[in-house]
N, C-alpha and C positions, 0 to 999 in steps of 0.2 A: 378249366380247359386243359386240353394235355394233347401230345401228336399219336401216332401211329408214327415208328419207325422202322424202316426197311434200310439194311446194310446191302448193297452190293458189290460184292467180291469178283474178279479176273484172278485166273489162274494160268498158269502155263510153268510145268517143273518143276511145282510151288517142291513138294514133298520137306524139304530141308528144312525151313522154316516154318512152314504151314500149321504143324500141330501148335508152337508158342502161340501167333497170329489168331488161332481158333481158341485157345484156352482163353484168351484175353478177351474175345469177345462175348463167351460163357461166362464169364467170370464180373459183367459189365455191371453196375449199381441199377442202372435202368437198362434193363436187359432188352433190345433190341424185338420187332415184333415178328421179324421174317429178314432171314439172311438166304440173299440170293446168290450161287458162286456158277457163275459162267467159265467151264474149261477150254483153253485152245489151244490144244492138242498134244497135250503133257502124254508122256513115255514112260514115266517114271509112276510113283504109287500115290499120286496127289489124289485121283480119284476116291481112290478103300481107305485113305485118310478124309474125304469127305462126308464119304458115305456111311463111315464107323461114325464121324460126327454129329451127323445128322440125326442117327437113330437114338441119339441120346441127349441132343439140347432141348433143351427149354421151349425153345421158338423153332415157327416151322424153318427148318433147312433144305434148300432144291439145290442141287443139283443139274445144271446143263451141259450137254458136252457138245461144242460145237460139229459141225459134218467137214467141216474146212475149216484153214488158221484164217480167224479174221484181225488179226493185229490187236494190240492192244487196243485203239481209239475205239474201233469198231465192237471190239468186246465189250466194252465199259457200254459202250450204248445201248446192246445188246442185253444185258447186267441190269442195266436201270430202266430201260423199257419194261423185264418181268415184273417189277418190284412193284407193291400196293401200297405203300406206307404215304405217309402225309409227307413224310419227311427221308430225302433217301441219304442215307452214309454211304462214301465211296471208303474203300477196304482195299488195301495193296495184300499182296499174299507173305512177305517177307517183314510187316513192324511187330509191334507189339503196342496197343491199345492197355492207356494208365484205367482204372477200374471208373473213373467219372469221364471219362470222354464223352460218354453220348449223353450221360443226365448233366452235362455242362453246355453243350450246343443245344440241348433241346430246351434248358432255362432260361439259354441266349437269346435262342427265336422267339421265344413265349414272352421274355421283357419286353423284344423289340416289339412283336406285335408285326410293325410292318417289313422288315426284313426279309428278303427273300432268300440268301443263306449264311452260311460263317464258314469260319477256315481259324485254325490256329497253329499257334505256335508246336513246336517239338524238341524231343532230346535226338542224339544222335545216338546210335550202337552200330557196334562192329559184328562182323559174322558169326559171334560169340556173344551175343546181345551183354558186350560190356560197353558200356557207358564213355561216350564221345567227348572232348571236349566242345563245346562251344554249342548253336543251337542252328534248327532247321532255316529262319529266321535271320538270323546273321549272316549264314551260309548264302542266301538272297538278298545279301545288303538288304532285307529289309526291316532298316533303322529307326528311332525314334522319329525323325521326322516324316519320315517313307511314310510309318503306320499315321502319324497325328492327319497328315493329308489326305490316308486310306478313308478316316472317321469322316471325315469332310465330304460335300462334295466332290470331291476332286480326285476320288477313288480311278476313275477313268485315267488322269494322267499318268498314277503310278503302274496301271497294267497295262498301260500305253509304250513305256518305257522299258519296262521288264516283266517277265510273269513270276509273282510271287504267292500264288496260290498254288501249294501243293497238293494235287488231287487226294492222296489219301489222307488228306486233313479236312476236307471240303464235307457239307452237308448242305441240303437245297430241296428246297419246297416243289415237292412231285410232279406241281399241277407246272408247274412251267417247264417242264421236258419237251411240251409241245412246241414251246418256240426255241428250244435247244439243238432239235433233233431236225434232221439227220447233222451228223457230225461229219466234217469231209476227213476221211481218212487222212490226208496230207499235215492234218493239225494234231497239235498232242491232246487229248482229251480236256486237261484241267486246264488249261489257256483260254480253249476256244468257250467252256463253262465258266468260267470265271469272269472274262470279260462280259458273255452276253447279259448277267447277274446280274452286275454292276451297271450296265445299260439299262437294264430293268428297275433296279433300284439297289435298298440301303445290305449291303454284304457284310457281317458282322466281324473283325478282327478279333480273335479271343487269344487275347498274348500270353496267356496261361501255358504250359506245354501237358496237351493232351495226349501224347501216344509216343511211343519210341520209332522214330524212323531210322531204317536199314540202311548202313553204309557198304556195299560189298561192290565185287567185281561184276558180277550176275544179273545188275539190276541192269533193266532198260532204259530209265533216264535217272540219272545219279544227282550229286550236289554240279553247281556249276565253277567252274577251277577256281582255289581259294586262294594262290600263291601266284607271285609273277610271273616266274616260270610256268607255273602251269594254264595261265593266260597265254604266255608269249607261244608254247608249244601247240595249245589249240587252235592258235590261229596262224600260225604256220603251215597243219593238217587242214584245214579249214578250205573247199574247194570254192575255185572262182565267182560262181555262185550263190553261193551263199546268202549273201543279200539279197539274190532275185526269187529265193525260194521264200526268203522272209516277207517279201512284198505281195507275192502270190498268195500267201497265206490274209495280211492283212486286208484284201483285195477281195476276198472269200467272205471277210469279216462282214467288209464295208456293205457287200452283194446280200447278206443276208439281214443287218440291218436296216438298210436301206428297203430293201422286199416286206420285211415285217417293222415299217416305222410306227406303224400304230401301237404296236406292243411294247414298244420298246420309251420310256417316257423321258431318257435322257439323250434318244439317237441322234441329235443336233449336236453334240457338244461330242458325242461319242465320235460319228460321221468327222468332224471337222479334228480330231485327234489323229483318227487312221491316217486322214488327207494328209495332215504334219508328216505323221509319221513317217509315209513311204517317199514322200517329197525329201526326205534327208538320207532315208535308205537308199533310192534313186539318186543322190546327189556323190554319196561315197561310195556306189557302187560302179560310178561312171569317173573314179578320179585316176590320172594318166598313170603308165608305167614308171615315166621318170621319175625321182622322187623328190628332186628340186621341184618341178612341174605340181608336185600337189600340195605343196606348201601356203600358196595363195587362197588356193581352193577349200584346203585345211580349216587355214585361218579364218574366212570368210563362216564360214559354218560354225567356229567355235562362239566366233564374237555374236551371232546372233542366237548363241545357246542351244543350239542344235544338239551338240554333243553331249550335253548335260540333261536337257530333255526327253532326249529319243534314244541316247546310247549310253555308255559306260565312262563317258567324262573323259579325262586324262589317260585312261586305257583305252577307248577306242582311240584318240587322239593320237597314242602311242604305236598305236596298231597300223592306221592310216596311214601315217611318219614313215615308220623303220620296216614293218614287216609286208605290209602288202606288197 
């Protein structure tokens, strides 16, 4: 038994990177069966870098160029709707893919048998694809414990609490697009796939580092701040609501689990995760200006685990405290 795989690629100004990105995918052990690349609305020469590429891979290459910018989320949806494969790879326009990337996830899903998709680990590079220290991985506190719970059941509570699926690490069995899609713009594409995955069933962790991820100034959603200070400054930048936009979002989740419970075999335990969820988001997003005043309120939330469940532990804690 063997898949059919379809990469799809979002573009926008790729040009810089685009050519390493694309040689790495020619260059693949199990070469890819159809790379699909959706542009939106690049100025620069991303295109005639496609289009050169196309007339000379291996696998069919398309080319779409949107008529309007439809954002990232909406691209990627756009992106993996063309795509035919049994199994589709998401493709950021700026990594570099190691030569087994995709004959490692397609091994994955073939063990698992029931698996609906995987995601794995990465190296970091700088805008000179030199070599980072540390990993994509760590970057998302996600820890040896994080992943042993991933394995488990319980996969729902670690994306419950943070998103450690990075989309262009993601791959995922075609035929369930139909309960994926439509995607609400307001969500980042690999959160709102990721989660519904894991509602649906088993998401394979492959702690391996498949592919080099981009660390630049350029990218649209980068690492999350890895230093205190760089905690303490984004949430200083960080506008009043914040947390009402993160509720909205889980509220979206809840709305379309709940619409499609049949499909979804783990949506009880999913359902009752978001409920948590926004019930703490709603709890510290209602905590007073004074800041004697939310020390009670603080407290009451950390003692019931709230903060270590749903949020960043001791740094939200601290954030709560001192900065809001």
């Amino acid at each position: 038994m063997s898949f059919s795989i379809s990469v799809a690629m979002c573009t926008h100004n790729g040009g810089r990177f685009l050519p390493e990105q694309l040689a790495s995918i020619a260059a693949q052990d199990r070469l890819p069966d159809q790379l699909v690349v959706c542009d939106d609305g690049s100025t620069d020469n991303t295109h005639e870098i496609v289009k050169e590429f196309a007339g000379r891979s291996a696998f069919t290459t398309s080319l779409i160029v949107n008529n309007h910018r439809l954002g990232s989320t909406k691209n990627f949806e756009k992106a993996i709707s063309l795509c035919q494969g049994d199994i589709v790879a998401l493709a950021d326009q700026d990594d570099v893919w190691y030569s087994y990337k995709l004959k490692a996830i397609e091994t994955a899903l073939l063990d698992s048998g029931a698996a609906v998709g995987a995601f794995s680990d990465a190296n970091l590079i700088d805008d000179n694809s030199r070599l980072l220290p540390g990993h994509l991985w760590e970057a998302f506190s996600f820890d040896s414990e994080q992943q042993r719970r991933f394995a488990s059941p319980r996969a729902l509570e670690v994306l419950v609490k943070h998103p450690v699926v990075t989309g262009a690490t993601m791959a995922f069995r075609r035929e369930l697009f139909k309960i994926l899609a439509p995607i609400p713009s307001n969500h980042i594409h690999d959160r709102w796939i990721s989660f519904l995955l894991a509602t649906r069933g088993c998401v394979i962790a492959i702690p391996q580092s498949l592919m080099k991820y981009r660390c630049h100034s350029g990218q649209q959603e980068g690492l999350p701040p890895q230093s205190r200070s760089e905690l303490i400054s984004q949430a200083r930048t960080r506008q009043p609501g914040f947390h009402l936009e993160e509720i909205e979002q889980f509220h979206t989740l809840y709305e379309r689990i709940k619409l499609r419970e049949a499909d979804f075999p783990h949506a009880q335990h999913a359902l009752e995760e978001i409920e948590s969820k926004i019930s703490h988001l709603s709890r510290r997003s209602k905590l007073p200006q004074q800041r004697l005043a939310r020390i009670p309120l603080i407290l009451r939330e950390s003692f019931n685990l709230g903060y270590w469940r749903y949020s960043a532990g001791w740094n939200s804690i601290a954030r709560d405290l001192i900065i809001r």
